[in-house]
Structure formats: structure tokens, C-alpha cells
N, C-alpha and C positions, 0 to 999 in steps of 0.2 A: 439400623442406623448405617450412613454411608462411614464407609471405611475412610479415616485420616488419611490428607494426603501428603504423598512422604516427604514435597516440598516446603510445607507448613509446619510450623513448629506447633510441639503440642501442647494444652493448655499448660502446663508444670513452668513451661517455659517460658513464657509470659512474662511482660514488663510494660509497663507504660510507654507507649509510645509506636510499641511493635503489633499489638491487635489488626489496626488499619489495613496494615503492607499483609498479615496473615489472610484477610478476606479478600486481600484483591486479587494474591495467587491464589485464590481457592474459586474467587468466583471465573478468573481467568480459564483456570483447569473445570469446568462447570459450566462454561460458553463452548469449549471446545468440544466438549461432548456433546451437549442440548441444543448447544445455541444461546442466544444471550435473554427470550423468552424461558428455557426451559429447567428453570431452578426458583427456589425460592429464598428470600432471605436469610430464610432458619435453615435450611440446607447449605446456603455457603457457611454459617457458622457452625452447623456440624462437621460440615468437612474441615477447617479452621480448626476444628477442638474446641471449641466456647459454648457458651450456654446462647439459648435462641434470642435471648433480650441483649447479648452484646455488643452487635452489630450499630445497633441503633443508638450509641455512642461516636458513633463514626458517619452513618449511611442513612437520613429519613427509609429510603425504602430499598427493594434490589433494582430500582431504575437507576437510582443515584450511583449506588453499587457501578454496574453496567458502565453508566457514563464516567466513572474514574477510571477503569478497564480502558475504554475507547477512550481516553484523553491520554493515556501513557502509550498505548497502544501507536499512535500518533507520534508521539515524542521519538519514540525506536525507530518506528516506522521514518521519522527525518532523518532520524541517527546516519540509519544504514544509506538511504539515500546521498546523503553529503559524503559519506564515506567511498559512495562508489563514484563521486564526483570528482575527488581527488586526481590533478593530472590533468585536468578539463584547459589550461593553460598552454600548453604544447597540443593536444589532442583532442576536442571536445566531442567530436562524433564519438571516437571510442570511449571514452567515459560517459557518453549517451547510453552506448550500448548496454553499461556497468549499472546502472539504472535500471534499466530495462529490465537486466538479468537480477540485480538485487529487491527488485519488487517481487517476481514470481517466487525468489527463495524465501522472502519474508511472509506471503502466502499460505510456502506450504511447511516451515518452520515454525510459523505462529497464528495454529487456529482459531485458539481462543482471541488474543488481540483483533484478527484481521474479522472475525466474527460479528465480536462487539464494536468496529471504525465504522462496518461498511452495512450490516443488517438495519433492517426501516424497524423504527422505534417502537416501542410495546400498544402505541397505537395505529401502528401503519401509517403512519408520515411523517415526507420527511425528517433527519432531525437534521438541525439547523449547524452548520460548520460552527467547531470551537477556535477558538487560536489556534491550539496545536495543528489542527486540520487545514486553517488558513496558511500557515507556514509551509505545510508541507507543498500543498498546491503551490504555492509562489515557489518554491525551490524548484518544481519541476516549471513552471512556466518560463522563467529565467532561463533553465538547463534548454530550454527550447527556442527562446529568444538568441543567444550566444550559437548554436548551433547551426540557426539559418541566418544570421546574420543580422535579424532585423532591425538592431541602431544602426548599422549604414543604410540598408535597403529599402526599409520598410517595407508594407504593404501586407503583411502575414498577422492576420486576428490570429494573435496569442493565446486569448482568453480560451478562442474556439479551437485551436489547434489542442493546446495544454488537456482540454476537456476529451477532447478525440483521444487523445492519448491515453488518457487513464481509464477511461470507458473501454477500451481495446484492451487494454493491462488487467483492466477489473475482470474482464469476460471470459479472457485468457486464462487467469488464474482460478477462477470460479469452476471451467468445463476440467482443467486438468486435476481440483481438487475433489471433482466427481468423478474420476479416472475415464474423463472421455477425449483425453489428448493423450499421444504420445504412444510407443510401438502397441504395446500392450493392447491397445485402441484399435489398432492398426490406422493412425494417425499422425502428420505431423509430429515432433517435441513440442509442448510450451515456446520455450524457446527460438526455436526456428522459427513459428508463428510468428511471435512476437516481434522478432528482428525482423522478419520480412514486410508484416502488416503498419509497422511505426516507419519501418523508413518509404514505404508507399505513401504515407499520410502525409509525412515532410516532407517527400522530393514533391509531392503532389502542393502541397501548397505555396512550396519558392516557386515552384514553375507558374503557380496562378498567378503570384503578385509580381514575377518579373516581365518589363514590357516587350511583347512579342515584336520579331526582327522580322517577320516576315510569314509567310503560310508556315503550316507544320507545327509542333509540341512546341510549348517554353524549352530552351535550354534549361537542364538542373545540375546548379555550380553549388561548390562548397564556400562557408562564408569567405573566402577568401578568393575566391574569385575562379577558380579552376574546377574542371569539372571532375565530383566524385559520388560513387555510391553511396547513399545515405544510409542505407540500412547496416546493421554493426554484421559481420557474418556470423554463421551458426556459430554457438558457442556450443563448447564439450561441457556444459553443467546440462542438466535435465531435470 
């Protein structure tokens, strides 16, 4: 039998109400090791401390399981994001870059969550955005809309920038949590990646949508009208 885990209270401890929040860390810690395929219901409830039939007061199966995992998963996952947004008023490129940097830590700080957001469903396809998921997307599209300016400027597809963006963050995070980034690698940091590769994709597409003056590259202006580096510089996090 898999040994209790020590963030789950154990069955003694039990009270109506707390079962639920017991199998989510259990199935949480059980994504981050397997993956969000590699457990079964009656093993998040032994890890939980309960008997196999208890779950299913709570959970139809471990998919349902899973998809509470990746619905909270989402929630934190906004959390941190607004949090590194903060400041975005006085500075928004640098609080671009605090994004940037608090996705990869949220990565590799939370296996199991980022496991069960971003893994293709127990049938290999896709699953379909919840709220949480649509939220979070729209905080970063916004974070991106304010950054190149687009209510004065226009002309910058959001939808398709936003998407660059996190496909670039996803991929990022994915190669460094197979330790194929960063010295050790003998590679890049995450990080450095990251800042350099996002603000290529945003100075690349103010310069598409502003109207050329003449032969030569678009100018790439900050939204405020002056020219500046897009990309946030290295950070000292790894």
C-alpha cells in the first residue's frame, strides 16, 4: 500500500467536509509523480488514508479527480500572474517581464498543477478551456495589449500574439523541466530564453502593425511613443 502522504490528513482526522480538499492533494502529489494518466482512483484514496469507495462521494471517476486538480491549478496559476503584474501602472514592460519569470517558477514549483492544466486528456484530445483557464488567458492577452499599446495603435492580433506567447512559455518550461535548459545543459537559463524569445515576438509584431516611413525595418517604439528594448533583461532567478 502506498505510504500516506504527509500533507493529507489521516483518516482519524476526518470530518465532513475535508475528504474532498484530502484527495485533491493526494491526487495533486500522484500527477506530479505519474502524470495526471498514471494513478487510479483507489490509489489517490489510499494515499488520502480512506477506503477505496470514498472518493466517489466526491469524484464520479479519477478524470473528474484530475479536472478539479487543473481547475485550481488555473486559479493559482492567475493568482501568481496578477501578483507579478503589480506595478504594471508606472512600468508594464517590467511587470511583463514578472510574468514571464513567474510562469517558469510556477512550472517548476508546481508539478503536479502544471501537469494536470497543460497534459492532453485521458483520451488524447484536447480538453476544452474551463473558466479558470479562460481567465487566465485573458489576463495575459490584456498584459499584452497595455504593453504594445494596442488601444491607441492598433493593428497587433492579440489573440495570435497572447498564443505565441504562451506556446513559447509552455515549451520553455517543459525543456527546462526535462533539465534540457540551463548551465547544467550547457544551455541558455530558462529565463534568458524566455526574456529574449518574448520580447523578439513583441518588438516583431509592433514593428509589423506600425506603418512603414520608408525602406528598411518598422521602428520598435514603446507604447508610449519612444524607442525601447522589449524584452525584460536577464533575470538572476533560474
Amino acid at each position: 500500500m502506498a505510504k500516506s502522504d504527509p500533507d493529507v490528513p489521516r483518516r482519524q482526522g476526518y470530518h465532513h467536509g475535508n475528504l474532498r480538499e484530502a484527495l485533491v492533494v493526494a491526487a495533486r502529489n500522484l500527477i506530479a509523480e505519474r502524470g495526471p494518466a498514471g494513478f487510479t482512483l483507489i490509489e489517490a484514496a489510499r494515499r488520502a488514508g480512506v477506503s477505496g469507495a470514498a472518493p466517489y462521494r466526491h469524484f464520479k471517476d479519477r478524470d473528474a479527480l484530475v479536472a478539479e486538480v487543473c481547475r485550481r491549478g488555473f486559479e493559482e496559476f492567475g493568482r501568481r500572474l496578477s501578483a507579478a503584474w503589480i506595478g504594471a501602472e508606472t512600468d508594464p514592460i517590467s511587470a511583463f517581464g514578472r510574468m514571464g519569470q513567474a510562469y517558469l517558477a510556477f512550472a517548476r514549483e508546481e508539478p503536479g498543477y502544471y501537469a494536470a492544466m497543460f497534459a492532453p486528456g485521458p483520451t488524447r484530445t484536447p480538453r476544452l478551456p474551463g473558466e479558470a483557464a479562460g481567465a487566465t488567458f485573458a489576463r495575459l492577452r490584456d498584459a499584452i495589449g497595455r504593453i504594445t499599446g494596442n488601444g491607441r495603435q492598433g493593428g497587433v492580433d492579440l489573440g495570435l500574439l497572447a498564443h505565441e506567447v504562451w506556446a513559447l512559455s509552455h515549451g520553455i518550461a517543459t525543456l527546462a523541466a526535462a533539465g534540457l535548459l540551463g548551465p547544467d545543459a550547457g544551455a541558455p537559463s530558462p529565463s534568458d530564453i524566455l526574456s529574449a524569445g518574448v520580447g523578439k515576438l513583441i518588438a516583431g509584431a509592433i514593428g509589423a502593425a506600425e506603418p512603414r516611413q520608408g525602406p528598411g525595418p518598422a521602428p520598435r517604439r514603446r507604447p508610449d511613443g519612444r524607442r525601447r528594448q522589449l524584452a525584460a533583461g536577464p533575470s538572476d532567478q533560474r
